[in-house]
RODOVEX-478828 format. One record per residue (C-alpha): residue in one letter; x, y, z. Coordinates in steps of 0.1 Angstrom, whole numbers, padded with zeros to 4 digits, always signed. Example, Ala and Ser with C-alpha at 12.3 -4.5 7.8 and 13.67 -1.06 7.14 Angstrom:
2
A+0123-0045+0078
S+0137-0011+0071
This chain:
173
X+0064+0075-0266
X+0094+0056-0270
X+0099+0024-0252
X+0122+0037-0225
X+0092+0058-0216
X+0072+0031-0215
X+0093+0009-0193
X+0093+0038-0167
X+0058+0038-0167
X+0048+0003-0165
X+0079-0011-0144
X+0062-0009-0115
X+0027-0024-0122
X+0043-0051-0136
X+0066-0059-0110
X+0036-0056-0083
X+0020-0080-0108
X+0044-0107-0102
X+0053-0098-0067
X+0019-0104-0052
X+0013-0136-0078
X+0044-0153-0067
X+0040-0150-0030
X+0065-0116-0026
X+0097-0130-0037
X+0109-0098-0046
X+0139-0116-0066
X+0120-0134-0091
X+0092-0106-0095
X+0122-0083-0104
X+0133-0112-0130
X+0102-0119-0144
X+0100-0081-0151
X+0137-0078-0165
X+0125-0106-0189
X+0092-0093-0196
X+0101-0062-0209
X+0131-0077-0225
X+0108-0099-0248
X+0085-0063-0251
X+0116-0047-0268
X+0124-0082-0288
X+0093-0081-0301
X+0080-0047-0305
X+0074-0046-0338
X+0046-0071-0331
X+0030-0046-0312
X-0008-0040-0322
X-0013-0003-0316
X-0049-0010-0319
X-0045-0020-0282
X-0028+0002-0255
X+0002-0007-0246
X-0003-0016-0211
X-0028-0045-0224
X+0001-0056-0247
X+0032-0054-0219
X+0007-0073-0196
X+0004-0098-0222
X+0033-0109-0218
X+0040-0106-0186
X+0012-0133-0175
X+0030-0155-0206
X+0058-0151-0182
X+0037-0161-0154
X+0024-0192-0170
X+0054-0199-0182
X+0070-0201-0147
X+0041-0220-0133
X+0046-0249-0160
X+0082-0247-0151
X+0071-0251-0112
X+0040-0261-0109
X+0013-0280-0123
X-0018-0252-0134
X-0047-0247-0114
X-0078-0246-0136
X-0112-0232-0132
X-0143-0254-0144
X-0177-0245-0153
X-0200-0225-0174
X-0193-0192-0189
X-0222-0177-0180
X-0221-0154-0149
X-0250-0141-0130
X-0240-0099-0131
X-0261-0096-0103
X-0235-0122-0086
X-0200-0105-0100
X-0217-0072-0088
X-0228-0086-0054
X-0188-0099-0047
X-0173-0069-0061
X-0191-0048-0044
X-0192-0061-0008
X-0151-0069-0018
X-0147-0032-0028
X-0168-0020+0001
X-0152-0045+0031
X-0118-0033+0014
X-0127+0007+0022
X-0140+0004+0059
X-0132-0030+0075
X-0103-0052+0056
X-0066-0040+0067
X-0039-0039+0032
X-0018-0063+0052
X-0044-0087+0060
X-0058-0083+0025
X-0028-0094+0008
X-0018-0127+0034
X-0054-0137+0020
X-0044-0134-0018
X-0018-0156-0006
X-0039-0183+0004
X-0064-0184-0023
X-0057-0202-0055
X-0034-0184-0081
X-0058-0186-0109
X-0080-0165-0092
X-0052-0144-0075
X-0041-0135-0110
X-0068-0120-0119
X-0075-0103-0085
X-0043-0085-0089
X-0051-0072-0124
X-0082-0060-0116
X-0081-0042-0082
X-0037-0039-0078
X-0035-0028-0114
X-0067-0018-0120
X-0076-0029-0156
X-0111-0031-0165
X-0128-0065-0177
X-0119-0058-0214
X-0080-0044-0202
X-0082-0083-0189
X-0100-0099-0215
X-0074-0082-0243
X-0044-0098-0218
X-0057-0135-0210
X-0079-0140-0240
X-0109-0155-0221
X-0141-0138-0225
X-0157-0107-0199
X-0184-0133-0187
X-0156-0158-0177
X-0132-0134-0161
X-0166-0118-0142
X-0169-0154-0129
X-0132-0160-0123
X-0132-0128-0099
X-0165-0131-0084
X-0154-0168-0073
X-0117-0153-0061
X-0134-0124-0043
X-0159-0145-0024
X-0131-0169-0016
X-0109-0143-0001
X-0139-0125+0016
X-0145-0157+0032
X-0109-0160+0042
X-0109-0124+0057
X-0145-0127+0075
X-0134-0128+0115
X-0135-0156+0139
X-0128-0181+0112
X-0102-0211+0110
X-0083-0193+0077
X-0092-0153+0095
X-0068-0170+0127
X-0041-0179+0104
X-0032-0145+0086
């Protein structure tokens, strides 16, 4: 597949990628996209084949991400242990997954991504916007499967909370 190709394939999950991680500003989600795939193309022959290509575009497009956030913003970082209960990822992911199919409406859904940190909104949208697995994630951000287990679960049971009715944060979206 030629790179063309790939752009047409991966445009789109890439600009939903920044879109919902910088708060819908269509404008600089379509810039950070431009300038993603330009670097792709820049730097192709870097490309690992051992990975898919998706995990290697996406790469670089959260480089672009942090990159704009140290331009902006100071980083929002995540303490604690490594070590994630799977029992607790499972429990968040599947009452998230669940709420999301029966109870949750899209729109709400995403004015609570908005309000949760953007550490954990990152990973949010790779996991249930883009739908990469753990490893897909793990390949992109280069922190372990435990940590981004813990990084989700703590995002997911943040935004549930968010979206649960009759709330101070439910009133607001």
């Amino acid at each position: 597949m030629n790179y063309i190709d790939c752009y047409n394939q991966y445009k789109n999950k890439i600009f939903s990628y920044f879109y919902y991680n910088l708060g819908k500003d269509r404008e600089l989600a379509e810039d950070l996209t431009s300038e993603t795939f330009l670097k792709g193309y820049d730097k192709i022959d870097s490309y690992d084949d051992t990975f898919s290509f998706s995990t290697w575009i996406f790469k670089i497009a959260r480089n672009k991400l942090i990159d704009h956030y140290r331009k902006d913003t100071s980083d929002v970082s995540i303490n604690g242990d490594e070590n994630l209960d799977i029992e607790e990822f499972i429990k968040y992911e599947g009452d998230f997954t669940r709420k999301i199919d029966t109870e949750f409406d899209m729109k709400q859904v995403y004015m609570a991504l908005d309000k949760i940190p953007e550490t954990y909104k990152d990973y949010i949208v790779m996991k249930y916007l883009n739908e990469f697995s753990t490893k897909e994630i793990s390949n992109i951000t280069g922190k372990s499967e435990a940590n981004i287990r813990k990084i989700i679960s703590r995002g997911l049971e943040r935004l549930i909370n968010i979206l649960q009715p009759n709330t101070p944060e439910y009133e607001k979206l």
